[in-house]
C-alpha positions in Angstrom: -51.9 48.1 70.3 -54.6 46.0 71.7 -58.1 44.6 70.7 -60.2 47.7 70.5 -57.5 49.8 68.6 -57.9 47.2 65.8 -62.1 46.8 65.5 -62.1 50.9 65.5 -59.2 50.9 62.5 -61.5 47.9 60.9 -65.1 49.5 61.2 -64.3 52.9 60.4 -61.2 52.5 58.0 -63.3 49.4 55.8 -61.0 46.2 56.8 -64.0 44.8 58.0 -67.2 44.7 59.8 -70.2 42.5 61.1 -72.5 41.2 58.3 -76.4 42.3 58.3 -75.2 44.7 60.9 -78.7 47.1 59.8 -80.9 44.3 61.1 -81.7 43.3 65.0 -82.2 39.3 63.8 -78.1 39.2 62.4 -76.1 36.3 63.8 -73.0 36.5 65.4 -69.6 34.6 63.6 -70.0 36.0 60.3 -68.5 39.5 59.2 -68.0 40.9 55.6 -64.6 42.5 54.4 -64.6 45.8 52.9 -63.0 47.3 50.4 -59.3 47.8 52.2 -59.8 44.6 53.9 -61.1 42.5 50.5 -57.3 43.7 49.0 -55.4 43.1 52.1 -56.7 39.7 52.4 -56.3 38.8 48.3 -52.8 40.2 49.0 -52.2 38.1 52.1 -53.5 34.7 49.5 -51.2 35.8 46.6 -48.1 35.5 49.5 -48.9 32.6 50.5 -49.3 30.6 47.0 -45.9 32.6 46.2 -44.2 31.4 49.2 -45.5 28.2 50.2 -47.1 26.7 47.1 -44.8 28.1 44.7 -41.9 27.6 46.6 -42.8 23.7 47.7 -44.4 22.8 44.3 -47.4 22.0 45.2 -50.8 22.1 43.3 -53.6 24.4 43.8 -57.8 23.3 44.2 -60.7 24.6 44.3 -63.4 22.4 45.8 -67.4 22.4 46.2 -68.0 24.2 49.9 -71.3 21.2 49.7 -70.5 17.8 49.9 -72.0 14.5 50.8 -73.0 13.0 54.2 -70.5 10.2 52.9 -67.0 12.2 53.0 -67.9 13.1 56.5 -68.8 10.2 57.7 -65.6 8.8 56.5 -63.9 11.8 57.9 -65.1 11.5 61.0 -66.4 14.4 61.2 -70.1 13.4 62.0 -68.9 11.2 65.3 -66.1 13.5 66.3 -66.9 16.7 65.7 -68.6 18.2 68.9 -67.9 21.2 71.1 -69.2 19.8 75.1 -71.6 22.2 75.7 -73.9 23.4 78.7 -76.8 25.2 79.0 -77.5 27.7 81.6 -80.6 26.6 83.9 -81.6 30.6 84.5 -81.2 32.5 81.3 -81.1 29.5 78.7 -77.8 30.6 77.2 -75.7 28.0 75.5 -71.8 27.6 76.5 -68.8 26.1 75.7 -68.0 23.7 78.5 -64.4 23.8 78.1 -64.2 27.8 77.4 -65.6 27.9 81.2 -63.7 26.0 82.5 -60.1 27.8 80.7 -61.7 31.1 81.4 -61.4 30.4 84.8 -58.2 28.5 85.5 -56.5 29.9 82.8 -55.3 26.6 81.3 -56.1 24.4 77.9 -58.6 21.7 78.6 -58.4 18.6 76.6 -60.7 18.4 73.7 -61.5 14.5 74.7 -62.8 14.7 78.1 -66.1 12.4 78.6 -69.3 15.1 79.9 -69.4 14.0 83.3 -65.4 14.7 83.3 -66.4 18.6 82.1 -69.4 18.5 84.9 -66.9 17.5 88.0 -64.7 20.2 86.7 -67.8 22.9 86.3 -68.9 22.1 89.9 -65.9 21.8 91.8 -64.6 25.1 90.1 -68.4 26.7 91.4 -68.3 28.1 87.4 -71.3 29.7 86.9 -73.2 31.5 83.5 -70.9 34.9 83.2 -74.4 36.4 81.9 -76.3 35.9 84.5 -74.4 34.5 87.5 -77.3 31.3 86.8 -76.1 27.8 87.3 -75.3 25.5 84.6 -76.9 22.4 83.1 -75.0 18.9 82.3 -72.6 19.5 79.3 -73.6 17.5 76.3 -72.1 17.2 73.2 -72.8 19.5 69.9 -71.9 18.9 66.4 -70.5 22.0 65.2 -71.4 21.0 61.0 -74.0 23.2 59.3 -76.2 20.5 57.2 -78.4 21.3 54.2 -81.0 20.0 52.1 -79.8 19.3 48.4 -82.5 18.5 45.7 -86.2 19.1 45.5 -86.6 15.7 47.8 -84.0 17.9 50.6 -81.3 14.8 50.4 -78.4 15.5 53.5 -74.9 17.1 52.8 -73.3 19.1 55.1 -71.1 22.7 54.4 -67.7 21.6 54.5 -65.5 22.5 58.2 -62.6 22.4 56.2 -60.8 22.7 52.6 -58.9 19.9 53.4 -61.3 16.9 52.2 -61.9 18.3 49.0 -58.2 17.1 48.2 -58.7 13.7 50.3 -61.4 13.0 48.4 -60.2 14.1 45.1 -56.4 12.8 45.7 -56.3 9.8 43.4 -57.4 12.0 40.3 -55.0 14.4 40.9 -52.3 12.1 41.4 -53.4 11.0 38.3 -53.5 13.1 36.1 -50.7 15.6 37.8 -48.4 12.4 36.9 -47.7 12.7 40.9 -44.7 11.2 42.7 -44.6 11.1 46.4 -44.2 13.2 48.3 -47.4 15.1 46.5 -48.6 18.0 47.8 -52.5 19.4 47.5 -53.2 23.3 48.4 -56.2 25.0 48.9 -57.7 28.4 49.7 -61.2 28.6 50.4 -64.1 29.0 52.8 -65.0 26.7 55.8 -68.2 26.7 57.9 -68.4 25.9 61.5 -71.2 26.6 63.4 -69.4 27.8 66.5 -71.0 27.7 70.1 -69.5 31.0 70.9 -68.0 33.1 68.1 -66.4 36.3 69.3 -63.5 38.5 69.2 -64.6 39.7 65.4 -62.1 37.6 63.5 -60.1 35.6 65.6 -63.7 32.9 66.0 -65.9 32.3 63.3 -69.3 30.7 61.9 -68.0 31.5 58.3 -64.1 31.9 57.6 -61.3 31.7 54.9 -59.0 28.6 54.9 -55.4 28.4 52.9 -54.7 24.5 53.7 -51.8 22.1 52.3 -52.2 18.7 52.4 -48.4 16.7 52.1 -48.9 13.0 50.8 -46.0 11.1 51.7 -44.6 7.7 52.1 -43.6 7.4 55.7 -40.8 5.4 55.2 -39.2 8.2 52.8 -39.4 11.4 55.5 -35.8 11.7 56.2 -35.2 11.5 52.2 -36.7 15.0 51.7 -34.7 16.7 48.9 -35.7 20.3 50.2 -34.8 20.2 53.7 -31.3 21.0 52.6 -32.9 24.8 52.4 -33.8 25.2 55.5 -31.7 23.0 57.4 -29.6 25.7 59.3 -32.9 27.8 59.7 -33.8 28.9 63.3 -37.3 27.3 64.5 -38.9 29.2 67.9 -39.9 25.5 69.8 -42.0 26.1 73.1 -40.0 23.8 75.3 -41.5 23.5 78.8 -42.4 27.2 79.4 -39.6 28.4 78.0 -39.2 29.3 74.0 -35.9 27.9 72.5 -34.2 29.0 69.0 -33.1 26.0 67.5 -32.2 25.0 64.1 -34.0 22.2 62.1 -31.0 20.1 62.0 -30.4 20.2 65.4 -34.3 20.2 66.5 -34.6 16.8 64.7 -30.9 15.6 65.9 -32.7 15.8 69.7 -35.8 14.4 68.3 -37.9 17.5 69.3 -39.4 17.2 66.0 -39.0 13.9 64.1 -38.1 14.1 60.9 -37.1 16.3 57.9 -40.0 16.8 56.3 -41.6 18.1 59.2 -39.2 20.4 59.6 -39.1 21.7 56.4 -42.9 22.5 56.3 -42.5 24.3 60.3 -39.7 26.3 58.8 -41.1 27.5 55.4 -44.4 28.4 57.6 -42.6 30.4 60.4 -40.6 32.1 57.1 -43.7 32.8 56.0 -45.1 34.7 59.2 -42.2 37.0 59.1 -42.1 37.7 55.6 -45.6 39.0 56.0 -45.1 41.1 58.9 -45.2 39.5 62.3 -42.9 39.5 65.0 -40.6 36.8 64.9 -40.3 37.5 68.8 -43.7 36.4 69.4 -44.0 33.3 67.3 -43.3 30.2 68.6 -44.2 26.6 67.7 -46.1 24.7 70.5 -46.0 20.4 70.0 -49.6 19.2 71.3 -50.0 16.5 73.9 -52.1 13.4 73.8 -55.1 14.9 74.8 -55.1 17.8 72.9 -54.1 16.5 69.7 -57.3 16.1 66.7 -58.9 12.8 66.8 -57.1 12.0 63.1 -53.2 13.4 64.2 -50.0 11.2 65.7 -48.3 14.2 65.7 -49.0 18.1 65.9 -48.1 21.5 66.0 -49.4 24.5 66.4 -47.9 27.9 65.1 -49.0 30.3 67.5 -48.8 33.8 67.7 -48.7 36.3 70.8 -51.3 39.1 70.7 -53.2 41.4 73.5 -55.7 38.7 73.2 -52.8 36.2 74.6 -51.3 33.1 72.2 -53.4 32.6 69.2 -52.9 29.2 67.1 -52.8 30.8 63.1 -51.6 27.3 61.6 -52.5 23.8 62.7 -49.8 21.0 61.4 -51.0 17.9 61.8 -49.5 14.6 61.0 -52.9 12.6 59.9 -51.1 9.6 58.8 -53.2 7.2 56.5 -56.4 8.2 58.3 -58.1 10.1 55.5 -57.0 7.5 52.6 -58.5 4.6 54.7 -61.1 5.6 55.8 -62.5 7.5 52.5 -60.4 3.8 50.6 -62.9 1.6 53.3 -66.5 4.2 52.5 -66.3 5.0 49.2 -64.7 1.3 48.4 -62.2 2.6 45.7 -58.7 1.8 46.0 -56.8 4.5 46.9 -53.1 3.3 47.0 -50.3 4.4 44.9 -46.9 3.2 43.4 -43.6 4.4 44.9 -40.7 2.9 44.2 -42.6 -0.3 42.7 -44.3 -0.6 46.4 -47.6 0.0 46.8 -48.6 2.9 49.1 -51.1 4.3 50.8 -50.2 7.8 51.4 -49.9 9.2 54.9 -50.5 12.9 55.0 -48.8 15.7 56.8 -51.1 18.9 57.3 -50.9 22.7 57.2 -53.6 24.2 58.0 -53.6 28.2 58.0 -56.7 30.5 59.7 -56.7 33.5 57.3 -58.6 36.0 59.1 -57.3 35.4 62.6 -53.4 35.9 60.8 -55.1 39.0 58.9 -56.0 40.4 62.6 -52.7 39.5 64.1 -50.5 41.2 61.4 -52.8 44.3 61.6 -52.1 44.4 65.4 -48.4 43.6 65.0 -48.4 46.5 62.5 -50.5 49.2 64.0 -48.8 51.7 65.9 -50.0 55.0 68.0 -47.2 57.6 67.4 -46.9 61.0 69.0 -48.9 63.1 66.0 -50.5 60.1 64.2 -51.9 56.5 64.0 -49.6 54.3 61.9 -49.9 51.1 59.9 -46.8 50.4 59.7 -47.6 47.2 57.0 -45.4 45.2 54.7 -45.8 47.2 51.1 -46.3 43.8 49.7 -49.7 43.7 51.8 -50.6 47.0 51.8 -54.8 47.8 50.4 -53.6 51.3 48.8 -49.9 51.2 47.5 -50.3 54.6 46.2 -51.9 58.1 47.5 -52.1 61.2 44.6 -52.5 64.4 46.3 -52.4 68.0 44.9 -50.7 70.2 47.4 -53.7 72.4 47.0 -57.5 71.7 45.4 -57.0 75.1 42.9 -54.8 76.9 40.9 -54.0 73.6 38.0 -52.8 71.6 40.5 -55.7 69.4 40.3 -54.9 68.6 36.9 -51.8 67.7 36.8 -52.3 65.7 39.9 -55.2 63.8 38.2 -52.6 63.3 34.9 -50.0 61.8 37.5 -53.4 59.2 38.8 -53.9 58.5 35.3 -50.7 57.2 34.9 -50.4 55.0 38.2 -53.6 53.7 38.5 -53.9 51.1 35.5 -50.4 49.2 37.7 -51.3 50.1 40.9 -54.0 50.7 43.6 -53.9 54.5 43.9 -56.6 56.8 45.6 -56.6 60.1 44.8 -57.8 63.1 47.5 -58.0 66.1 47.8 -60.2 67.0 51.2 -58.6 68.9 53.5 -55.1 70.0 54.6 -52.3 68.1 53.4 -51.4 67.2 56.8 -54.9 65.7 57.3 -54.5 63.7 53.8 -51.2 62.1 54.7 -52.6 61.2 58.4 -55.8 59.4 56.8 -53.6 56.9 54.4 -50.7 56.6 57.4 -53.7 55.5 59.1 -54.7 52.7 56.9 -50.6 51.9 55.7 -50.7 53.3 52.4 -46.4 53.3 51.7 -46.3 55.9 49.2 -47.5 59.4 48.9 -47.6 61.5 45.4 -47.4 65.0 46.1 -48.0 67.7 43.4 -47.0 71.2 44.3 -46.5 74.9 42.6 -43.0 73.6 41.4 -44.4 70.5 39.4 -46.1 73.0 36.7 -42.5 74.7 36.5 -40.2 71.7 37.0 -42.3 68.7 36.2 -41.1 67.0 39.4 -43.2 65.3 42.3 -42.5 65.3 45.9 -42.6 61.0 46.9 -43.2 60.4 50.2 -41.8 57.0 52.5 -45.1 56.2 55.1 -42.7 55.1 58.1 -39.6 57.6 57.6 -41.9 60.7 56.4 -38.7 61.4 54.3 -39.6 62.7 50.9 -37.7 63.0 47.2 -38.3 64.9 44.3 -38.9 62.6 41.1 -39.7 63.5 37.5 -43.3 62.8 36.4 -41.9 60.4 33.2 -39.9 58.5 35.6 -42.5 57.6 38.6 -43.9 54.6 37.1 -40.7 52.7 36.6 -39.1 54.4 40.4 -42.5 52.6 41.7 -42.5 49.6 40.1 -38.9 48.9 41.4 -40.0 50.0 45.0 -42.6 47.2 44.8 -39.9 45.3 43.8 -38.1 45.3 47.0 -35.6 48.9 46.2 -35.1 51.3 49.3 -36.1 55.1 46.9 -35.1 56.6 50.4 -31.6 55.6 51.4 
């Protein structure tokens, strides 16, 4: 499936759609989910606390999207973080520098280059505006932080770019009163806001977008002491090595040093785990270790996951060893003390980072799902992230069959997401909720007034079986629950 398969299933099925899209003045970047896509993204949240903080014991946040001027300019953020961009002399349209220049070579450009660097590129590559053919302006830098005016006297703070210094900034409380032994791990879901030069492809770039970040504090003399590595030790990474993609496991990955130690491993393998358990192909995941120059001004070391789509590789999770960055430089602005005891030493924590895109993974699993079959469009979707579990359909809308089928609603509905419907032929019905990857279909038939039975129909197979009405609630639940009902 590729790009436009998934904005037509999006706008016309409710996944999601631009905001303000009624009015002429609406700005790009920001789009609103819609019913189906609200439940599939909650859904997509509820996996991720289950199966990475759950499963790693970490602790959960919820932090002020407005904050200071002071956490960002200990952060960094207010020095560091630009986009170089250029302006084009003919139509006045502002572009990304860099996205030029990869557009046209089709290779990453550094994030650190100096603006005359991005200028000799520009020229000696003849790049000029792709609106309007015009030539382009000397890049400069832009800060990519939306400010805002707090108070009646307007004093600065900024919308936060990221979850993540919400739990810098909050870390020695928490350790506090959490009782918190290293290593301590922060999680957070949330909105960031970036006010991006160039948002586009709906949700894959930004102005306004959903973070789920985990933030490892660690004493970096303890990383090869990591109690849960022993889980996923023998688990098989995908490492892009050269240009080639190598299956390795952790063990072996960190015996030749292609990833340096277990704790890094652990939290690369319980994240690629987690892409499969929600639905995308482990054949087109892979784990790419950034150089020097691409690497965040804060990170020694970093990773990105990154997942193969019609768009090409996107990056879905940044993991980024920050190492005591954030703790000194909030310890050095805020002038509170920061360390911590571990093992009667005092520490200041270094901090290995996960940082997840929601959206963009929400658009890659609905393209890894979505698939054009012979007699029908299918969204072939985990059940455990699926916006309707349940369809209720009367094989006909006369005749009592509406009743009973409304009595069989009424008894689903207060456990499950069920839509009822009863437009159209029944061929058309189960078509519409293949469509949007609704697992289950309830059929109610002539039979069901005599026998009290219900046809239950598998989305992917189309196999059906007859179940009694008293029974469906507890055959459901343990479908939900992982059981096969049609094998």
């Amino acid at each position: 499936m590729n790009y436009d398969d998934i904005i037509r299933l999006a706008l016309e099925r409710g996944f999601y759609a631009p905001s303000c899209e009624i009015y002429s003045d609406t700005f790009a970047g920001f789009w609103d989910y819609g019913p189906l896509g609200s439940i599939f993204r909650n859904r997509f949240v509820q996996l991720w606390r289950q199966n990475i903080v759950r499963r790693s014991g970490m602790f959960e946040i919820d932090g002020s999207q407005i904050m200071s001027k002071s956490v960002f300019v200990a952060s960094g953020h207010l020095e560091n973080f630009v986009d170089p961009v250029v302006s084009c002399s003919k139509c006045n349209t502002r572009l990304r520098a860099d996205k030029l220049i990869q557009d046209k070579k089709g290779v990453i450009i550094p994030e650190r280059l100096k603006n005359e660097e991005y200028d000799i590129i520009l020229k000696d590559n003849d790049i000029k505006c792709p609106k309007c053919g015009g030539s382009l302006e000397n890049t400069s830098k832009f800060n990519m932080m939306f400010n805002v005016e707090v108070g009646a006297v307007g004093e600065e703070a900024y919308l936060r770019p990221e979850t993540c210094q919400s739990i810098f900034v909050n870390f020695s409380r928490l350790f506090k009163i959490m009782r918190g032994k290293l290593p301590f791990a922060v999680a957070q879901f949330g909105k960031s806001f970036r006010n991006e030069i160039s948002p586009r492809q709906s949700l894959m770039r930004l102005r306004e977008f959903y973070q789920a970040e985990a933030e490892v504090f660690f004493n970096p003399k303890n990383v090869n002491n990591f109690e849960m590595f022993s889980d996923i030790e023998n688990y098989v990474l995908r490492l892009l090595i050269g240009d080639q993609i190598r299956e390795i496991t952790c063990s072996n990955a960190i015996e030749e040093n292609l990833i340096p130690n277990k704790m890094i491993a652990y939290y690369l393998a319980i994240i690629q785990q987690f892409y499969e358990i929600v639905g995308i192909d482990r054949e087109r995941i892979r784990f790419r270790k950034l150089g020097e120059d691409e690497k965040a001004f804060y990170a020694t070391t970093a990773f990105d996951l990154e997942v193969k789509t019609t768009l090409g590789w996107i990056e879905l999770v940044a993991c980024n060893d920050r190492g005591n960055y954030d703790l000194k430089r909030h310890s050095e602005i805020s002038k509170k003390e920061l360390t911590v005891t571990d093992n009667d030493e005092k520490v200041l924590p270094h901090v290995f980072e996960l940082s997840m895109g929601v959206d963009r993974s929400l658009y890659c699993i609905l393209e890894h799902s979505f698939v054009k079959e012979e007699e029908r469009d299918l969204l072939k979707i985990k059940r455990s992230l699926a916006s309707i579990q349940i369809g209720v359909f009367p094989l006909i809308n006369k005749e009592g069959l509406p009743s009973k089928a409304r009595e069989v609603y009424n008894i689903l509905k207060n456990e499950f997401d069920v839509i009822y419907d009863d437009s159209g032929s029944i061929g058309r019905r189960y078509r519409r909720l293949d469509e949007i990857g609704v697992p289950l279909v309830v059929t109610i038939d002539y039979d069901t007034l005599k026998d009290n039975l219900v046809t239950l129909r598998d989305r992917d197979s189309m196999k059906q079986i007859k179940i009694k009405i008293e029974d469906i609630l507890g055959r459901i639940r343990s479908y939900y629950l992982g059981e096969d009902l049609f094998n």
